[in-house]
N, C-alpha and C positions, 0 to 999 in steps of 0.2 A: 453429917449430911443425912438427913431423910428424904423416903421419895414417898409421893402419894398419890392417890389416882385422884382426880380432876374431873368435877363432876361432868366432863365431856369424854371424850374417847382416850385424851390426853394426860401424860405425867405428867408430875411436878416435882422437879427434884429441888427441894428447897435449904436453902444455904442455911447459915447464922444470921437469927435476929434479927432487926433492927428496927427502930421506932424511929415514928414520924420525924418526932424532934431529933434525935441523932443524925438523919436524913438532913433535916434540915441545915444543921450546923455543918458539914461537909458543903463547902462552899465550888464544889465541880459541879457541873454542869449535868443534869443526868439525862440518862439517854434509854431507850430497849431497841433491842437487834434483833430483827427477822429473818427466818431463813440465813441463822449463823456460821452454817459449817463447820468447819477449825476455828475458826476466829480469826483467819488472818487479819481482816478489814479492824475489830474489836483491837485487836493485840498494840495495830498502830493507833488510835485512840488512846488507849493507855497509854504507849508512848509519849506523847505529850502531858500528862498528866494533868489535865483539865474535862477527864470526865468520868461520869461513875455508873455505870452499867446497872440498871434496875431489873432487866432479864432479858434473857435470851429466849427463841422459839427454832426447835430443831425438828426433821422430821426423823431424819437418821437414827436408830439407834447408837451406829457407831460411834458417828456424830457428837451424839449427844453425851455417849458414854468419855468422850475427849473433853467436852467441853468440863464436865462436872469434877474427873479427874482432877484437871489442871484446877478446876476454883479450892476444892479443896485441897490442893497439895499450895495454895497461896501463890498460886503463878498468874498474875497480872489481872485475872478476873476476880471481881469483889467476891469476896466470901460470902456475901447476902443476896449476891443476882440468885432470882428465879430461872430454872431451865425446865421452857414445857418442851417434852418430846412429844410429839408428832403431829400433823398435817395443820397446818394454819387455820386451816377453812374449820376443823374445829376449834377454833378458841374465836371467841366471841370476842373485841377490842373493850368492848364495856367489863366483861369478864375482869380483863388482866386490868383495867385500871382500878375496879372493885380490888384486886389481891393486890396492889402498889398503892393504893388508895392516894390513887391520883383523880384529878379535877380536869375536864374538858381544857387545854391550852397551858395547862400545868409543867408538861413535860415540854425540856429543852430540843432533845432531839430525836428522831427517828429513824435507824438504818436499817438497808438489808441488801440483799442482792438474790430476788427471787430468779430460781433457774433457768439457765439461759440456753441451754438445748437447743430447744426450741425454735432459737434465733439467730444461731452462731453459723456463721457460714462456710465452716471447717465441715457440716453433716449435712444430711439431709434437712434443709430446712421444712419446717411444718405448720410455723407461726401458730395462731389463734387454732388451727385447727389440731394443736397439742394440745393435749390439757394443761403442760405445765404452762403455758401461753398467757394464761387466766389468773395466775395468781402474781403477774402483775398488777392485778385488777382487788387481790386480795390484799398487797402492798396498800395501793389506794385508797382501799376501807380503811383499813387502821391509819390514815393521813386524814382521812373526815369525821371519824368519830376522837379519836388522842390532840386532836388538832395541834400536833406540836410546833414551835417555834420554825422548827427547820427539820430540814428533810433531808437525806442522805441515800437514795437511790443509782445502782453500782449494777451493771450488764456489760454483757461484749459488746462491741460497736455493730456489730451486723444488726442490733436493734433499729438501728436507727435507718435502715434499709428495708428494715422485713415490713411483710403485708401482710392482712387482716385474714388474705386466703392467698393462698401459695399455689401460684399456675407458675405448673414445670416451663424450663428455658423451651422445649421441645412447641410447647401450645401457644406459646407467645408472640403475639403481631409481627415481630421480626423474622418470624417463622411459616407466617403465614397465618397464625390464627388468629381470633377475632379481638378488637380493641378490648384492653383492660376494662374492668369495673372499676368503681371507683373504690373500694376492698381489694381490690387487686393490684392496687399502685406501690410504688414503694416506697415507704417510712406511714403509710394509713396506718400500723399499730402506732407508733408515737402522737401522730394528730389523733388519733378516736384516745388516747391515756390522756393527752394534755385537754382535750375538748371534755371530758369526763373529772378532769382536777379542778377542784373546788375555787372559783374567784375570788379567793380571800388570797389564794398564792401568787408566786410569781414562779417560775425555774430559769436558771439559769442548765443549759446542757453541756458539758465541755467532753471533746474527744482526745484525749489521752495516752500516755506508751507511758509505763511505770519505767522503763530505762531513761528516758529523760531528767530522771529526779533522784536517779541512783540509786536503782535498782540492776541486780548484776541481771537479771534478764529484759528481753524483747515481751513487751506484753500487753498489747491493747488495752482499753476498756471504756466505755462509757458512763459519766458520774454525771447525775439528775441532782441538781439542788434545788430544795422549792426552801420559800420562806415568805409567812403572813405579816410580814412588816414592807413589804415593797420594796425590797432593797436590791441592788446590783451588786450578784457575786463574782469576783474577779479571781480565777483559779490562777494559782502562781506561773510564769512564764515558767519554761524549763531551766533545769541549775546542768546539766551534764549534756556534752554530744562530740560530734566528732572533733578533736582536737585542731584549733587552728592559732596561728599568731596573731590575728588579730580580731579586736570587740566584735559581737556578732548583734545583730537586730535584736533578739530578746532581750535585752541591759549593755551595759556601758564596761560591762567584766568580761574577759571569755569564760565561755564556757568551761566545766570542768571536764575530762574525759572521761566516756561510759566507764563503768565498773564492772571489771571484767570477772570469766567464771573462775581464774587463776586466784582471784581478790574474795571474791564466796566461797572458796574452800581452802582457805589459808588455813592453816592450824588444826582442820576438822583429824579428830583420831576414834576409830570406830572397832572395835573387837570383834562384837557379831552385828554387823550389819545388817538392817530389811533390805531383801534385794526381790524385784520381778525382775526376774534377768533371762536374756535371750536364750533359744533354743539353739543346740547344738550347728543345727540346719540352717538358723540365723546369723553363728558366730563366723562358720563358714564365710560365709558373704563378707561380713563385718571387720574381718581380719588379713583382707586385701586391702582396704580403705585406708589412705594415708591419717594421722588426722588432719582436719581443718577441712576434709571432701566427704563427697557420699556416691551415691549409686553412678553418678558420670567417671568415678575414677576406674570404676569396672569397664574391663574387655567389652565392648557391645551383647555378644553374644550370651554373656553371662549376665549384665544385666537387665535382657529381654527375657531369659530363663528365668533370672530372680524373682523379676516386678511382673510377668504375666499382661494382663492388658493394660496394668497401669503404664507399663513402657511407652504405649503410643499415646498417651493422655496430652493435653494441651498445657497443662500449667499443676501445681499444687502437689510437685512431682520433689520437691528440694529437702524433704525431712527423711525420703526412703537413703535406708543404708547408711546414714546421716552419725559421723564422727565427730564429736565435740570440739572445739578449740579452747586451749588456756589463754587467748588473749586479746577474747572477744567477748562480750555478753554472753549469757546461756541463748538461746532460743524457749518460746515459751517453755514452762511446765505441762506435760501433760497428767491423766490418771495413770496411764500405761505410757510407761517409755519403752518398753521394750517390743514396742510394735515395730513391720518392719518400715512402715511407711511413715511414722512422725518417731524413729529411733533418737534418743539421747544416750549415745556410744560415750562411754568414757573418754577423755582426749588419747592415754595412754595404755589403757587399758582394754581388752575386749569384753566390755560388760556394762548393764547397763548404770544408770547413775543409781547410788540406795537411796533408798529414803530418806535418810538426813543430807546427803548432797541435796537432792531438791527443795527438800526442805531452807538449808541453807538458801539456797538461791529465792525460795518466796522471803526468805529472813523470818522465817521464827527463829525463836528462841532452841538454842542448843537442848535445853532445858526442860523443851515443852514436849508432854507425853502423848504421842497417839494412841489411842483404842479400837481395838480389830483385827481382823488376817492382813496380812503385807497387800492385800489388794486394796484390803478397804479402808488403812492409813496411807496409800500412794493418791487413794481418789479425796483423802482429803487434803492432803496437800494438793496437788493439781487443780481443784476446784477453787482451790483458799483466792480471796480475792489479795493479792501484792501487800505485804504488812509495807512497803514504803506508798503509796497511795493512800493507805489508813492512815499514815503519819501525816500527810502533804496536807490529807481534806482536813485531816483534825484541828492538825493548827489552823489553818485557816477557817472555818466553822468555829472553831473556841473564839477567834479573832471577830467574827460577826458577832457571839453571840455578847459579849463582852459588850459590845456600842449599844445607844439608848433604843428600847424597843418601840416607842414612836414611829407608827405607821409613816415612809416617806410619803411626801403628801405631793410631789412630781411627777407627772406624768408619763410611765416611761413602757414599754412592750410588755407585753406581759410575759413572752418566752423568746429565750435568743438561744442560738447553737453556736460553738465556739470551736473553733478546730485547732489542737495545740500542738500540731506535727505530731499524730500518734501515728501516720504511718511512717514507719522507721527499717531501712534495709542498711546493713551495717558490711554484708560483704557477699560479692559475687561467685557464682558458683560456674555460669558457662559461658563462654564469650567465642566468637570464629570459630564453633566448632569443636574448641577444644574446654577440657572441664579448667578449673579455675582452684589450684589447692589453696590455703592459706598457712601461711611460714610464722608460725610461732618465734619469735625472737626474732624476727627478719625484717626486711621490706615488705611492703604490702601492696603499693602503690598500682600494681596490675588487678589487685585484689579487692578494693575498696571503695564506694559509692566518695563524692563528693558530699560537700554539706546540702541538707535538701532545702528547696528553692523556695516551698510554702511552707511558710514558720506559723503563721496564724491568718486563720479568717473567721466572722462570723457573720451572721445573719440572724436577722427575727423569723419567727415562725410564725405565721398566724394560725390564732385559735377561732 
């Protein structure tokens, strides 16, 4: 592997070889990745083995030092993808197709999942007025200059919520202040992205839970497909949910059961483990807690001591003091578990989850090397977008790209939103009062939501 500076601000860590005609005779689909991370989204790509990675763009050094690693140690990224490290907005799209020597509408596919901070409704949202807000927009340029076939665009769902300008809950007409602008509505980032994407596309939007399709965790996300042949993308119904005796609305099969965190850390055996693990001051707290409960199984008194103002909060209050279960989904990944408010307690243990448990639960590979301090291989897992979602869209994007490229010549919307049950609650935590444990090996039945009522809707969006 050599790396070389890039006559912009940007490396280029460049792989082995490879000529046009070799390129050509690999009969997968090829694809570049934006705003890669770890590669979870890439890793399930590979998985399916119909597609061949022509490069990656990181800004990370860490990042990037992962990703390069693993191509060269021959773990699932091609030996030849290109990795530019740093910030998008330097590399030019014409650039990277001059160094792939590719041709306007050449390339198959294009993913990324530009950071979603910005929009995710777990922080302070800031929308358009983040900078990182923008490189949505920087996604979009490389969609009109690579004109590629199909498009693979990957965010939290809060996108599809957030506004162009973010007026606090506090200023808002229900508040008494003055009626919205129309940048002040919610989901105007989506209408001004779709009103800005090129009418040679179409998108399909679908809203998603990576534990639907069998993944051991809870994990939102929003997947944007666009593609310049007019065709209707049809994201797979869900294959996994809560167990029941009989067929369910999505297929004529039941469903299989979530995959639980007991099922993600089967067999894992670890010597020295990366651990960000709680403070003494924290373990405290943590070592009252049955598993399968969190801060409601504390004394009152102790947990208005512990949680400070968050105690009297309305809602978003369920990850503090938060004890894992073996016989449930994980709950997301985050960068930090061992925070005391979105805590990932060991089921049995008072510590928090290492790094390769999480890791397990996004499902990389056992195999795959992080690069960095314990903080800044936890934030690339956490960040990594679900390696089963990168499996779900791949195959299905391999399965579009396969049919005849024949503009459909029907008339059909040009953007639909597709809702596939990704909101998903798997088990209760306080009911009359009283908190709510969950009994590993036991009944559950005081413990557990029924099946949920909206399995799919969609809608056109006008552009």
């Amino acid at each position: 592997m050599s790396t070389t500076d890039a006559s912009s601000a940007l490396k280029v860590h460049r792989g082995s070889r490879r000529s046009r005609s070799a390129r050509s005779r690999d009969k997968r689909f090829k694809y570049v990745s934006l705003f890669s991370g770890a590669m979870g989204l890439d890793i399930g790509l590979h998985i399916t083995r119909e597609f061949e990675l022509l490069a990656a763009v990181e800004l990370d050094s860490n990042f990037c030092a992962t990703i390069v690693a693993n191509r060269d140690l021959g773990r699932v990224i091609d030996s030849s993808a290109l990795v530019y490290e740093g910030s998008i907005e330097d590399l030019e799209p014409e650039a990277l197709m001059q160094d792939l020597d590719l041709a306007p509408g050449e390339l198959d596919l294009l993913v990324g999942g530009p950071p979603c901070q910005a929009f995710s409704t777990s922080g302070r949202r800031g929308s358009l007025q983040d900078p990182r807000g923008t490189l949505l927009w920087q996604f979009l340029k490389f969609v009109e200059v690579l004109q590629p076939r199909y498009f693979l665009m990957e965010n939290v769902r809060g996108l599809m919520s957030a506004s162009i300008v973010h007026r606090p809950i506090a200023e808002r007409p229900e508040r008494g202040g003055p009626p919205l602008r129309p940048e002040e509505e919610p989901g105007s980032v989506v209408d001004a992205f779709m009103a800005d994407l090129s009418g040679a596309y179409r998108m399909d939007i679908f809203e998603v839970n990576a534990v639907n399709y069998g993944a051991p965790q809870i994990r939102e996300r929003v997947l944007f497909i666009g593609n310049r042949e007019g065709k209707v993308v049809d994201f797979p119904m869900p294959t996994h949910g809560i167990a029941t005796a009989t067929p369910t609305l999505f297929e004529s099969e039941t469903l299989k059961p979530y995959v639980t965190l007991r099922e993600a850390l089967d067999g894992l055996q670890e010597d020295e483990p990366v651990i960000l693990d709680f403070s003494p001051r924290k373990k405290s707290y943590l070592e009252l807690i049955p598993p399968g409960s969190n801060w409601r199984a504390l004394p009152p008194e102790v947990a208005e001591e512990s949680m400070g103002r968050a105690y009297l909060a309305k809602g978003g209050r369920s990850g503090w003091w938060r004890r894992l279960t073996f016989d449930l989904p994980s709950p997301t990944i985050v960068t930090m578990p061992n925070h005391a408010s979105t805590a990932l307690c060991h089921p049995t243990e008072t510590r928090a989850l290492t790094l390769r448990e999480c890791a397990r639960v996004q499902e990389f590979p056992d195999d795959w090397v992080f690069i960095g301090s314990p903080s800044a291989q936890y934030a690339q897992v956490g960040n990594a977008v679900p390696v089963r979602l990168g499996r779900v869209a791949g195959e299905l994007l391999a399965e579009m790209l396969r049919q005849p490229t024949e503009r459909v010549s029907v008339s059909i919307p040009r953007v639909r939103q597709v809702y596939l049950q990704s909101h998903v609650r798997t088990r209760k935590w306080f009911k009359n009062g009283q908190a709510i444990q969950w009994n590993d090996g036991g009944e559950n039945d005081h413990a557990d939501y029924g099946a949920a009522k909206t399995l799919r809707k969609e809608h056109q969006r006008a552009v």
